[in-house]
N, C-alpha and C positions, 0 to 999 in steps of 0.2 A: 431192233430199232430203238434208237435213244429217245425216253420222253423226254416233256418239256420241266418236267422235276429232276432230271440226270440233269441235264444242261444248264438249271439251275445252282445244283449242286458244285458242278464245275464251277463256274461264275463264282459263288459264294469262297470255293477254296483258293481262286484267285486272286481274290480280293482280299483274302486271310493272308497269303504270301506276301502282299503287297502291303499291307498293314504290321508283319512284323519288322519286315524291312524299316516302314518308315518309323517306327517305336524305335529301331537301334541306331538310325539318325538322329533323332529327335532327340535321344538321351547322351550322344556324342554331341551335341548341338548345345546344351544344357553345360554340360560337362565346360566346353570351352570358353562357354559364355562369363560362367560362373570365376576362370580363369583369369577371366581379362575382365571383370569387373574387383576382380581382389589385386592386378595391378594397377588398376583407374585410383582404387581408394590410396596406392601411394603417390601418384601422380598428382591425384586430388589435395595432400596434406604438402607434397613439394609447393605445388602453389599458393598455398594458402600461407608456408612460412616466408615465400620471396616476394608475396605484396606484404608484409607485415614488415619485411626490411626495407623496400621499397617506402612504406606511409613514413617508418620514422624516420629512414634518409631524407624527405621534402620534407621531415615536421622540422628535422634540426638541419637544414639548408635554410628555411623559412626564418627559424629562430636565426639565426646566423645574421642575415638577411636586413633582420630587424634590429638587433644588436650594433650594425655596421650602419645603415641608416640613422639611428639615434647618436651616435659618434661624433 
């Protein structure tokens, strides 16, 4: 007859199987993350150099702008 300490036992080894499973998701999860945050940081620097052509395109449209006005 199984006590209630066997059946504890089981429970706890279940819960051990289930816990390594989620440990080797969680560090596949990490893994990809880590991936696509080191693509973000190029996506991140793209943008930052196409408003910096973008401000001086409207600074020297502006200056332009004003040059032709004073004319």
């Amino acid at each position: 007859m199984e006590t209630k300490l066997d059946k504890i036992n089981e429970r706890l080894s279940s819960i051990d199987g289930h816990l390594a499973v989620y440990n080797e998701q969680l560090k596949n999860h990490i893994r990809r993350t880590e991936l696509l945050e080191q693509k973000m940081e190029h996506v991140d620097t793209h943008v930052k150099m196409v408003n910096g052509i973008v401000k001086f395109l409207m600074g020297a449209a502006g200056l332009t702008a004003l040059f032709k006005y004073f004319r």
